[in-house]
N, C-alpha and C positions, 0 to 999 in steps of 0.2 A: 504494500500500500504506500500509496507516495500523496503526502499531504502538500500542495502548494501556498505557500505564503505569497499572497499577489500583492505586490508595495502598496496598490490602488486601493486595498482594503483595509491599510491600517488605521481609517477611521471607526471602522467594524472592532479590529483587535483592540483599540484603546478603551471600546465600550466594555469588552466583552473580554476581560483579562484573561477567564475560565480558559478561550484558547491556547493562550500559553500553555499555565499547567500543564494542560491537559498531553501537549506535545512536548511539555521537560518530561511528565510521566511514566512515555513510551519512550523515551529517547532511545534506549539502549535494548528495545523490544525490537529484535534484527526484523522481521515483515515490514516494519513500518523506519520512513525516509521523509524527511524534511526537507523541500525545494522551493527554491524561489522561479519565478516565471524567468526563461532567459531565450536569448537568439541567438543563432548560429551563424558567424561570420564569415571571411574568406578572407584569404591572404590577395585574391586577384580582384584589384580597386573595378572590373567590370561584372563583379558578380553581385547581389543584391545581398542584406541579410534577410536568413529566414528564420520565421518562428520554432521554435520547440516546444512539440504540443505530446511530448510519452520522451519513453525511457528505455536505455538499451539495459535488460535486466541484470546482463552478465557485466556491467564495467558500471553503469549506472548514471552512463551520460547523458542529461537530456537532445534529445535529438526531434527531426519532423518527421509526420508519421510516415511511415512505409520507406524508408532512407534505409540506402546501403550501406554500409560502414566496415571498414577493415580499421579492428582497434589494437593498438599496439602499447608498448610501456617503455620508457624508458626512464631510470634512475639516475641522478646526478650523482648519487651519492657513491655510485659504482666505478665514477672518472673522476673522484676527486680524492688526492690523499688526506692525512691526519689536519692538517691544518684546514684542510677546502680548496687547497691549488686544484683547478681543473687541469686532468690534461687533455687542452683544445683538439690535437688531432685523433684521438682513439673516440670521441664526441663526435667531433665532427664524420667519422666511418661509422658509428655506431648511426647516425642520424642518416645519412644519407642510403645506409642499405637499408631501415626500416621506409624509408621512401619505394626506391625500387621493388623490396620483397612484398608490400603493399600492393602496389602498382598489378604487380604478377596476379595476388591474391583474389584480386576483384575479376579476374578472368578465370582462374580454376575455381571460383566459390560455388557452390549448388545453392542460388540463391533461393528460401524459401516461396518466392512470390513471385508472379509476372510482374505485379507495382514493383518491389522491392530490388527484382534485375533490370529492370527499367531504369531504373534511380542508378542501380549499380554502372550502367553505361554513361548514361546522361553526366553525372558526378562526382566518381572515383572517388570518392570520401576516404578520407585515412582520419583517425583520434589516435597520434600517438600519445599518450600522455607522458607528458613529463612530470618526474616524481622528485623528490627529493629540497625542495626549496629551503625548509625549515631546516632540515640537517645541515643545510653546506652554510646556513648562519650560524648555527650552533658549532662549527668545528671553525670557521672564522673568527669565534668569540665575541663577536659583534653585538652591538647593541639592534635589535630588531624593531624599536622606534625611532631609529635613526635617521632620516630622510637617504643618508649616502648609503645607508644597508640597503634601503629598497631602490633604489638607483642603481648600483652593484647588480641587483638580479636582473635589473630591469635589461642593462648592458648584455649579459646573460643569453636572456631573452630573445632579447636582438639576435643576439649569431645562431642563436639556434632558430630562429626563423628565418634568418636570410642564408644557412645552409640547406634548409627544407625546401624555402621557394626554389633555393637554384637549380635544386635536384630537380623539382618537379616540373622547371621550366625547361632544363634540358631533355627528361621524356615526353615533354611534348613538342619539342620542336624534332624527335626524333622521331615520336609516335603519331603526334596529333594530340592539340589540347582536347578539356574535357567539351562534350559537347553542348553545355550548357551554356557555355558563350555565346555560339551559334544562334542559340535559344534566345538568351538575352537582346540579342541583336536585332531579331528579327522587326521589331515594334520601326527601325531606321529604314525599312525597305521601303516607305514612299517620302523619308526626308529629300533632300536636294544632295545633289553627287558629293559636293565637296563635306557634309556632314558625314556619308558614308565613306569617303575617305578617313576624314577625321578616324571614325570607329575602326575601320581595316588596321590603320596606324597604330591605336592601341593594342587589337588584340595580336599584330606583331608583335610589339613590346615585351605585353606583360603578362598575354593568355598563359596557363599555367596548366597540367596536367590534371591535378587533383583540385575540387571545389573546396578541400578543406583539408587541415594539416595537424594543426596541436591542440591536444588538448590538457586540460589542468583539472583536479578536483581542487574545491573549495579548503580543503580541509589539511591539504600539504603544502600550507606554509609554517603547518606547527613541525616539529622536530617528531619524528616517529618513534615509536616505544617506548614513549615515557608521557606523564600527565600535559594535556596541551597548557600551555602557558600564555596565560591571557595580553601579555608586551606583543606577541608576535601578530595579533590583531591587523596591527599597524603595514604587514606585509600583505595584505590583502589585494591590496591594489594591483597586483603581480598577474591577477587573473585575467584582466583586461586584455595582457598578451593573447590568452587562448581564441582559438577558433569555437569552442565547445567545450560546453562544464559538466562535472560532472560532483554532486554532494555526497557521493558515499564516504560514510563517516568511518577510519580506524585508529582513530586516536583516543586518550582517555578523559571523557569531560565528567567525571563522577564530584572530581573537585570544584567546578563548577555553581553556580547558582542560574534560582533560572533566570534572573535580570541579565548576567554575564551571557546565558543560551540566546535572549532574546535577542541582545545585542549583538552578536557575533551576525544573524541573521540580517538585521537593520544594516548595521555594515555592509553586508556585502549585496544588502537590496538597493543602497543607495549607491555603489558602486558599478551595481548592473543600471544604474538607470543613467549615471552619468555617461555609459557608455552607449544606450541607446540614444540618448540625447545630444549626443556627438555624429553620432553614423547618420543623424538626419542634414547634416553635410557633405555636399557630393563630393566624393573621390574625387584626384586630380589623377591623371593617365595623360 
């Protein structure tokens, strides 16, 4: 069961506190998941965002309905030594074959649905999510309300997206992008030539293989295997890099209150909104 907390109702929760409760309650009752409404983005400035309206059961990313997805992991904490030095190139190989093995996957998949292999053509989705945010603060010994700790990941961030895109821009200039661009496109077919130029132009650029690349849960900015620690809060913002979220919880919030539960949520409802309220400006290409 997946309860959604929609931002648009917190004048309902403020009447109606019993909601809370009711959801610190279950917290830790594994059936039941706590999500906030969120959108699925792209790394290619000519794809739109879309809604996420369900859930993939096994990773627990919100996703749109009937969407293909090839979900992969990778850990940061796997290329970083005792202190948190990453090391960039065994990352950077580790990143760019879960692109290609991706790539492969969406073609050998027995997708369950004809909607579902549909999507699987149309959008080559990959979630790889990246894990480990909170540990590589924690062996940096960083303060995690520090503006320059969450800068640091944000830099992070970065290479690991702009080695994803590159991947996925070089199978498709080998393979063909996804064909949802196409799709996108098509609303230009009775603009004026030089507009349709325009568009050609970008999707030379910056058409990309795959409609979608990284994903994050909510909940791996806290440091893994030990009690979440409510400073790391402040790393939230981190999420914004992803393409797609996902709230499965395995960290321990026992020490917790539920003002601390409610808030954590607040958080990170008011950082999904700053990001929807952003993407309603148009990409530049």
């Amino acid at each position: 069961m997946f309860f959604v907390i929609d931002s648009r109702g917190t004048q309902t929760l403020r009447r109606r506190p019993e909601i809370w409760t009711n959801l610190w309650q279950m917290r830790d009752f594994m059936p039941v998941s706590v999500v906030i409404p969120t959108v699925v983005s792209s790394p290619c400035p000519l794809l739109a965002e879309e809604g996420a309206d369900t859930v993939l059961t096994a990773t627990g990313i919100q996703v749109p309905r009937d969407s293909a997805w090839v979900p992969m992991q990778i850990d940061l904490s796997a290329f970083a030594n005792d202190k948190g030095d990453i090391h960039l190139g065994a990352l950077e190989a580790a990143l760019n074959d879960c692109v290609s093995r991706g790539d492969t996957l969406h073609d050998e998949h027995d997708w369950p649905s004809p909607a579902i292999q549909f999507d699987s053509w149309l959008n080559r989705r990959l979630a790889v999510t990246i894990r480990g945010w909170g540990d590589l603060v924690r062996r940096w010994k960083a303060d995690p309300t520090a503006f320059q700790t969450l800068n640091e990941l944000e830099d992070i961030a970065s290479f690991i997206a702009g080695i994803m895109s590159a991947r996925s821009r070089a199978l498709a200039m080998k393979s063909g992008y996804c064909p949802a661009v196409d799709l996108e496109g098509t609303s230009l077919r009775n603009s004026d030539m030089e507009m349709r130029r325009r568009w050609q132009r970008a999707v030379d650029d910056t058409a990309l293989r795959h409609r979608n690349l990284i994903a994050m849960s909510v909940w791996d900015v806290f440091p893994q295997g030990q009690p979440a620690d409510l400073r790391y809060f402040d790393l939230l913002p981190i999420v914004r890099c992803a393409h797609c979220l996902s709230f499965r919880r395995d960290v321990d919030i026992k020490h917790w209150n539920i003002n601390e539960f409610r808030r954590f949520y607040e958080r990170v409802s008011a950082i999904l909104q700053r990001n929807v309220e952003a993407g309603r400006i148009a990409k530049q290409v």
